[in-house]
C-alpha positions as CSV (number, residue, x, y, z in Angstrom):
1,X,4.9,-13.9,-7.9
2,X,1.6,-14.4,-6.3
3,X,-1.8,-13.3,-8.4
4,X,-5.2,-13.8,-6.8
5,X,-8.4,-13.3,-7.9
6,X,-11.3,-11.5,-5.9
7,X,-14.9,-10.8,-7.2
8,X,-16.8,-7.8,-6.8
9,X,-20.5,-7.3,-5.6
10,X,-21.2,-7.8,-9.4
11,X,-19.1,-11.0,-9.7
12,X,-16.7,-10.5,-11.9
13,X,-13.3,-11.4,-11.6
14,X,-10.7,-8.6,-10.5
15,X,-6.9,-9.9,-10.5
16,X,-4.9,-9.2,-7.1
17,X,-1.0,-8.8,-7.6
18,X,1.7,-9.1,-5.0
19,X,4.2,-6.3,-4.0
20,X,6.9,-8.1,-5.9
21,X,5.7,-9.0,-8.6
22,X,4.6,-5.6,-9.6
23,X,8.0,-4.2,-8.6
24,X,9.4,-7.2,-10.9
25,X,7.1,-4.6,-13.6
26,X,8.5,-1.6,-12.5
27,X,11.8,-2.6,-12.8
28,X,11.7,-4.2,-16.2
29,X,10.3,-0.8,-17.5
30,X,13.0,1.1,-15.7
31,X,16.3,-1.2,-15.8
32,X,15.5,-2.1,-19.6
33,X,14.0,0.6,-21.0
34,X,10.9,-0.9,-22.0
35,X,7.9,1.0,-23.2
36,X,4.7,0.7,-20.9
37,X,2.6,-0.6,-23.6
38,X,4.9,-3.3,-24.7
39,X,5.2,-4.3,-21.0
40,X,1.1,-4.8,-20.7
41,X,0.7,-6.2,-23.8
42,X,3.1,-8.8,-22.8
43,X,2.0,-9.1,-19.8
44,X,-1.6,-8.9,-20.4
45,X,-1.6,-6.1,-17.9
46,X,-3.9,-2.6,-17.7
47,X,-1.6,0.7,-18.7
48,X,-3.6,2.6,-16.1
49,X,-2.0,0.1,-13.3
50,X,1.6,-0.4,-14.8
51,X,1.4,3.5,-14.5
52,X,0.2,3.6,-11.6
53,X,2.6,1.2,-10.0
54,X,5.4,3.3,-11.3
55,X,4.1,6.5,-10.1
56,X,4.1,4.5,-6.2
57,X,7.5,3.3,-7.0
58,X,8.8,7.3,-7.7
59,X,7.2,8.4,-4.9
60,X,8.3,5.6,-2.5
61,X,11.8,5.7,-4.0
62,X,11.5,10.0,-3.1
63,X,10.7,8.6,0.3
64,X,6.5,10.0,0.3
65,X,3.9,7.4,0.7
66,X,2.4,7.4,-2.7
67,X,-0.8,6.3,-3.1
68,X,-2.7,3.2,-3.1
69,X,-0.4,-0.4,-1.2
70,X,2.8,0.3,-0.4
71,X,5.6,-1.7,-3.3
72,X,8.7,-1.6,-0.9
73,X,9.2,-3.4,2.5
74,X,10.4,-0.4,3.7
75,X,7.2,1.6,3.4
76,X,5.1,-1.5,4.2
77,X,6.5,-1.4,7.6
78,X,6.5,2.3,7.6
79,X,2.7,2.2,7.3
80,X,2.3,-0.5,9.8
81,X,4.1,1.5,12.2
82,X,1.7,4.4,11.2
83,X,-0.9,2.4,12.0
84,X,0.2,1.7,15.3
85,X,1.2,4.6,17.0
86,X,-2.5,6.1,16.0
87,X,-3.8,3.3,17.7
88,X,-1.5,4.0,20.8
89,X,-1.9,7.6,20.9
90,X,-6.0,6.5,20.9
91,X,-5.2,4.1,23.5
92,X,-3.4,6.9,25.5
93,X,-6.5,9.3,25.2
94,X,-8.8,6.5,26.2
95,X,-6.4,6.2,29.4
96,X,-6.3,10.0,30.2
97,X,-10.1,10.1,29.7
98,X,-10.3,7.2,32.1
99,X,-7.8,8.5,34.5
100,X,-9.8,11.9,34.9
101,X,-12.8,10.0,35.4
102,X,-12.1,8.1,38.1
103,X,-9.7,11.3,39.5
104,X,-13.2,12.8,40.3
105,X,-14.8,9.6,41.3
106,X,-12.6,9.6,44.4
107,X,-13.1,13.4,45.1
């Protein structure tokens, strides 16, 4: 379980969590039944993040994206896979510009 800390323009503090540790939350809601509030006042954690956490874990566990950091290794590497075929399909139109460039170059 890894927490960070990262400050804002106005300097306060803004807690980072890990992937697992906020499926470590998800799953303590879902596999015991525990209420949402009990779970952030345990924790010390934000409702609007618990929930939001569990709404990424539904919609990653339906197979969509969800929004916001991926929770699962699986959709982590789905979006860095994303991430690099739109930089290959740039690279390729950055090659077929190039190609037709220098096709009329040699003309």
């Amino acid at each position: 379980m890894e927490i960070t800390w990262e400050f804002n323009v106005t300097n306060t503090k803004r807690r980072i969590f890990d992937a697992s540790f906020k499926l470590q939350i998800v799953q303590m809601i879902r596999t015991h039944g525990l209420s949402v509030v009990e779970v952030c006042h345990d924790m010390k954690l934000g409702e609007t993040e618990v929930r939001r956490w569990l709404a990424q874990a539904d919609a990653e566990q339906l197979g969509q994206p969800g929004i916001g950091k991926p929770l699962t290794g699986e959709q982590q590497r789905i979006r860095q896979l994303e991430a690099e075929n739109r930089q290959l399909r740039g690279d390729v139109e950055t090659l077929k510009k190039a190609s037709a460039y220098f096709a009329r170059e040699l003309r």
